[in-house]
Structure formats: C-alpha cells, structure tokens
N, C-alpha and C positions, 0 to 999 in steps of 0.2 A: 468437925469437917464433914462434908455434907458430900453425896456421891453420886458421879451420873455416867451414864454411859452413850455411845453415840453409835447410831446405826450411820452406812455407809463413810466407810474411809475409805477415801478413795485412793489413796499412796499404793494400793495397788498394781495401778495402771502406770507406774513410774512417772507421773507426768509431774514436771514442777510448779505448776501450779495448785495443783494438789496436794502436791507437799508441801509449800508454803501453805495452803489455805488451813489442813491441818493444825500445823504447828501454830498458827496462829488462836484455833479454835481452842488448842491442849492449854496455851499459854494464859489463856484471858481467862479461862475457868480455874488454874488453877491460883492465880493471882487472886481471885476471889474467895479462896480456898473449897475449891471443888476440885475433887479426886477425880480420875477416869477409872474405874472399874475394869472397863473393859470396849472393844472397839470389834464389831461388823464390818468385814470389807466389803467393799464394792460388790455388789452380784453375790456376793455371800446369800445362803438362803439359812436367814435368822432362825426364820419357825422351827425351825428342824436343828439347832445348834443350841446343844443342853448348856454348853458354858457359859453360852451369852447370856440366854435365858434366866440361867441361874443369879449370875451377876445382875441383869435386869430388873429382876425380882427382892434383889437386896438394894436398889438404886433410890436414891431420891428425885431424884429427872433425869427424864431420855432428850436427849438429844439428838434430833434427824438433822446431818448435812445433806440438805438438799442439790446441791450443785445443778449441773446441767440434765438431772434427772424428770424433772417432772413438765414432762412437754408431752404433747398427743399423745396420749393416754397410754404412756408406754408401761407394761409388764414391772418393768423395773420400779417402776416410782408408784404401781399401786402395791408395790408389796412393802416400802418402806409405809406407804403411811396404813397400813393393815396393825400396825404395831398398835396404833388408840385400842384396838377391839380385843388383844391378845390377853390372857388370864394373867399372864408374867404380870403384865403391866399394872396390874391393880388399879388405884387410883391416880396414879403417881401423875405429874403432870408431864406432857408434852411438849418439847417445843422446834418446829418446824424452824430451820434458819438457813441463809446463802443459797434458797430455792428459786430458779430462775419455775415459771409456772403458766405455760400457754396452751389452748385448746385443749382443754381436758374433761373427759367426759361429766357430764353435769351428777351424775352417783358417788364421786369421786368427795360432791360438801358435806355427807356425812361422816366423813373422815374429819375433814377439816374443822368443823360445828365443834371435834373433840378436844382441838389441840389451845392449851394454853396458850402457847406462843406461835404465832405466825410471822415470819422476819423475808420476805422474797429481798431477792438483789436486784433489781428493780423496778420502775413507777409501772409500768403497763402489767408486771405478773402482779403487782401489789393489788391494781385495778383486779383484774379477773381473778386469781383469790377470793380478792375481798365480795365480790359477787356472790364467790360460792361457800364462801365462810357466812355468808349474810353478817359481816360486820367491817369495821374498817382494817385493813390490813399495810402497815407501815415496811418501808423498806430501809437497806442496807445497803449503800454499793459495794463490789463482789469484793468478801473480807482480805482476797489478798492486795487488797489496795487500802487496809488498814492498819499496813505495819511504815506506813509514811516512804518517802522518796529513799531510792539507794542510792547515794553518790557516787561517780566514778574515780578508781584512784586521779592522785595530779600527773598532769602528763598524757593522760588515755587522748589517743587520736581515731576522732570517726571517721575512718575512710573507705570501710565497708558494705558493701548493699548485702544484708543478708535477708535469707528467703527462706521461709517455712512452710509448713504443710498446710493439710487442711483436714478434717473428716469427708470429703468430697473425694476419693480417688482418680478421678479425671482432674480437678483442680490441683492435686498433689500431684500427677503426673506433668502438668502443665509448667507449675511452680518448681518441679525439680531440672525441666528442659529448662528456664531461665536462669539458675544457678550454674549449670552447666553452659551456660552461653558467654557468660560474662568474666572477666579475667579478675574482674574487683566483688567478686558475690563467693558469697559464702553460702552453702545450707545451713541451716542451725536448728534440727527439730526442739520442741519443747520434752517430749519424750527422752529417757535417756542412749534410748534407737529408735528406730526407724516403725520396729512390731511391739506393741502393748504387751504384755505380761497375760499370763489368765490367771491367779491368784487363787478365783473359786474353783476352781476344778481338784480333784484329786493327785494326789503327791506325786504319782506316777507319770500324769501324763504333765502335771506341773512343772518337772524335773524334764520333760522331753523338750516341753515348751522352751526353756530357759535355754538349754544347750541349742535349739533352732535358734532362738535371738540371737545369742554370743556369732555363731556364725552367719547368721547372717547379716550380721551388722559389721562384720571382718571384711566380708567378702563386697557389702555394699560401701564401705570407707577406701576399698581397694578399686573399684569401679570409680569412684566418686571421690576422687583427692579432695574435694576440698568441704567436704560436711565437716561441721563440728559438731560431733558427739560430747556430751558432758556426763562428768557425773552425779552432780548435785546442782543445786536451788542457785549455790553459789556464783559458780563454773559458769550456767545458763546466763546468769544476770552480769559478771564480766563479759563473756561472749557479746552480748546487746549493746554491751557499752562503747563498744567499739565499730560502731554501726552507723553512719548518718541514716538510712531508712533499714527499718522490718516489714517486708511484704509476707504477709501471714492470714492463713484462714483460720486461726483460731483464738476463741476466745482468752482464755489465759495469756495468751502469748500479746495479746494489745493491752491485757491490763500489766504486764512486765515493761513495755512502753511506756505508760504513763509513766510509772512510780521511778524508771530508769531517765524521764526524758529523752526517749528516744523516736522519733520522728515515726511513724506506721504509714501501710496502707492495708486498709483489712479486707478480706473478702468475707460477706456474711457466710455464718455456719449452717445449720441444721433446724436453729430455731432461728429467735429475732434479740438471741443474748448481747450482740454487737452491737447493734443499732441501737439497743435500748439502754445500754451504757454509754455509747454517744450521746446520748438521749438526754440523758438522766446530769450528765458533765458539762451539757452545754455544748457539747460537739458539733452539733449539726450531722452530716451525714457526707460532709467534704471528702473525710478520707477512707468512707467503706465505699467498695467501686465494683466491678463488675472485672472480671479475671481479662476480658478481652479489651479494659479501658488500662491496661497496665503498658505496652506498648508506648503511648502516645505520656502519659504521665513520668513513667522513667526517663523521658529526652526532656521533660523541662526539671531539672532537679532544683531551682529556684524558688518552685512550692512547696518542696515537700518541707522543709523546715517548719518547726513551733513557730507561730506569728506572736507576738505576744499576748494576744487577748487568748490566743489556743494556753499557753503556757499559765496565764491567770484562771483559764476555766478548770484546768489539771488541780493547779494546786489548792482552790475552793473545793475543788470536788475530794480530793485525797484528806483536807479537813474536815469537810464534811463524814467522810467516811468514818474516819477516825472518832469524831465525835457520836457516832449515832452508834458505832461497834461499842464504845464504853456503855452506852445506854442498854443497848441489846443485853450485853452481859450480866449489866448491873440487876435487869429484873430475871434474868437464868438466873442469878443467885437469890435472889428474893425468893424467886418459885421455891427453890431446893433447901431453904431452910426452912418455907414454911412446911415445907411435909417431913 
C-alpha cells in the first residue's frame, strides 16, 4: 500500500462542500489503495507542524487540495505550494488538484515547474496555470460534482425559495433581508451556522471561538425563524431538495444545485469560480446575475426552472466530471507506487 498525505483540509471551516470534497478525495485514493497518513487543515501552518512533517517525510505523494485558495496572490496559497521546495519533501512527487487558479503573481511558476500533477477545476485556471507551469495543464470539474446526482426521496415537494449567503457581507446582508421578506423562503446557509470555525488557531481561543458560534447561531435561529441550520453534507442536500430555486453567492452551494437538480441563481463570488463552472458545463451565464437583478427575476418564476438542454448540459457535465476524476486518480496512484 502506498502512502500520501494532503495539505489543506478544508472541513475546518464546517462548510459542506468541503466535506463532501474531502470525503470524496479520502475515497478515490483509498480505492486505489492509497493510505492518508495524515491531513493539514486549512490555514494550518504546515512548516512549523513536526507531525505532518514527519508523516510527509514517510509519504509516497503529497497531495495539495487546492480549492478556492489560489487566486491573487493570496498568503494562503503561496504557503501550500511552498511544500515543492521543503526538505520533508524529498523527491516525492506533487500533485496540485480541485485548484481554482487566477491572477497570480508570475514568481508563483517556479513552484508549479515542480509539481508532478497539476488538476485546476476549471478551463480558464487550467489556461493561466498552464502559462506559468510552461506546459499543458488539464482540468477537473469541482470534485464535489464527481460523486454523480443525489436523488430526492419519492414524494419531496419543491415549494420553497431558499436563500443563502455570500463571502460579500453586504450581499449576505441583502440576501438575508429577502428571506426575511418572503413567507415561502427559507435561509439555508451551506455552513453548519452562520460564523466559520477557526480550526488554526490555538485550543484556547479555539474552544472560545466554538462556544461564540453555538450562541450565536441560538440567538440568530431565534431572530430568524426560518433559517435552516444543518448538520451534515446530508441534512444540507435534503434541505435543497425541497426548494424550487437556490439564490446563493456561493460557489459550493451551485455546485449542490447541479448534482441535487435544483433550479439556482448565483451571484458571482470573490474570484471568477462561478462563471467558469457555467463555463466549462455549457451554462452560459443566464443564471449568475447581479444581487440587484433578483427583484425583477423572482416575479417571473416561469424561468427559473431547468430547460431541458440546461438539464442535458448538467448531466454531460457531471459525466464528464466523473470520468476525468477516475483519470485524475488513476495517475495519483501511478505517481505513488512508482516512488
């Protein structure tokens, strides 16, 4: 059996698309019979963590989940790919995978020159990558759209408008006054509340952290009758199913749309990760909108339904996914047994 370990997990941040993306990443390595060793959380500062290290050191491949980390030039994402250059590392190979990847400083292709594998989620970070890797770089659509469609039970009725957040706190603030306007809306964050977790930080102020969310999320369900909080991957994706639309500013939360068939309207995020998965599915750009075109959109609900060629571009895209995820893996196992 052959062994690897993966910098950034993101199940940190309680988000369930993170935890589907995980469990998905644990699953396909270890069907190929590849062990995890050991696992870096999100914002974890690797360099300085002898366990990882140590484990790293005994690895036969690293594994970087890239997620929405490697956009302008952020802190975060030059410290994951700092790993090529670390003494842990040895020779072992690299492989960068589910890496959205935009404007990033052009110092950043000696990292990349080093990695065995390059996997973005999708065609435009594959383009700019592939720039700065100076070779071709292949994509993935984002792997939580590689565990295929979730059916809803028989009987599930959509007759809800549910509303989610954003990374934009003006847009979440906007997005929460709509929920609260409507007698048929739900809120539904993707989170399992309202405030992230901090993970990296120290036990103490960890443990303070954690008791703030519990109350706060008491005190904001108390306010807010009609949020649904969840507590798993599970919970989130019946919540959806019962939804004719998801207006959502986040990325995870449209690709839980696809694979749910459930109707979206997305507001782009932070990067261009929305558009470029409409992109990349055939989408078009019909239903990422602008936070102040939601008004005029919610009075005709006669669009917002799958059309059927939207419904044929999902399910080509979710096979495709599937099919290029078994590829992905199949040469992560190639790398790790040849070392």
């Amino acid at each position: 059996m052959a062994n690897a370990v993966i910098l950034n997990d993101t199940r940190g941040d309680s988000h369930f698309g993170c935890f589907r993306v995980m469990r998905l990443i644990e699953e396909n390595l270890a069907s190929r019979g590849i062990r995890v060793l050991t696992r870096s959380g999100v914002r974890n500062d690797w360099e300085n963590d002898r366990s990882f290290l140590d484990a790293m050191a005994k690895s036969d491949v690293i594994v970087i989940n890239g997620e929405g980390t490697l956009h302008h030039g952020a802190k975060a994402g030059a410290r994951l790919l700092r790993v090529v250059d670390h003494p842990a590392r040895g020779d072992k190979p690299v492989a960068l995978i589910n890496a959205i990847y935009q404007e990033n400083p052009k110092e950043w292709s000696r990292y990349l020159e080093k990695m065995a594998i390059i996997s973005t989620r999708d065609s435009w970070s594959a383009e700019e990558a592939g720039r700065h890797a100076g070779r071709d770089v292949g994509f993935v659509p984002d792997l939580s759209l590689s565990g295929g469609f979730e059916e809803a039970a028989p009987g599930v009725t959509r007759d809800l408008l549910l509303v989610g957040d954003s990374v934009s706190r003006e847009v979440s603030r906007r997005l929460l006054a709509l929920a609260d306007s409507r007698v048929d809306a739900r809120l539904l964050p993707i989170l399992k509340t309202i405030k992230a977790s901090k993970p990296h930080v120290a036990t103490p102020l960890r443990l303070l952290r954690e008791a703030y969310i519990r109350l706060h999320a008491a005190a904001f369900g108390w306010k807010h009758g009609n949020v649904l909080f969840n507590r798993d991957e599970a919970g989130f994706i019946d919540a959806l199913q019962h939804g004719y639309l998801h207006v959502t500013g986040r990325f995870h939360a449209v690709c839980f749309c696809l694979f749910t068939r459930t109707p979206f309207l997305a507001i782009e995020s932070n990067s261009w990760k929305i558009g470029a998965l409409m992109h990349d599915l055939g989408l078009g750009d019909k239903r990422l909108i602008g936070i102040d075109d939601l008004p005029d959109l919610l009075a005709r609900p006669d669009i917002l339904a799958y059309s059927a060629e939207e419904m044929r571009a999902i399910e080509d895209g979710i096979a495709m996914c599937r099919t290029r995820t078994a590829a992905l893996f199949d040469d992560i196992a190639r790398l790790a047994r040849r070392a």
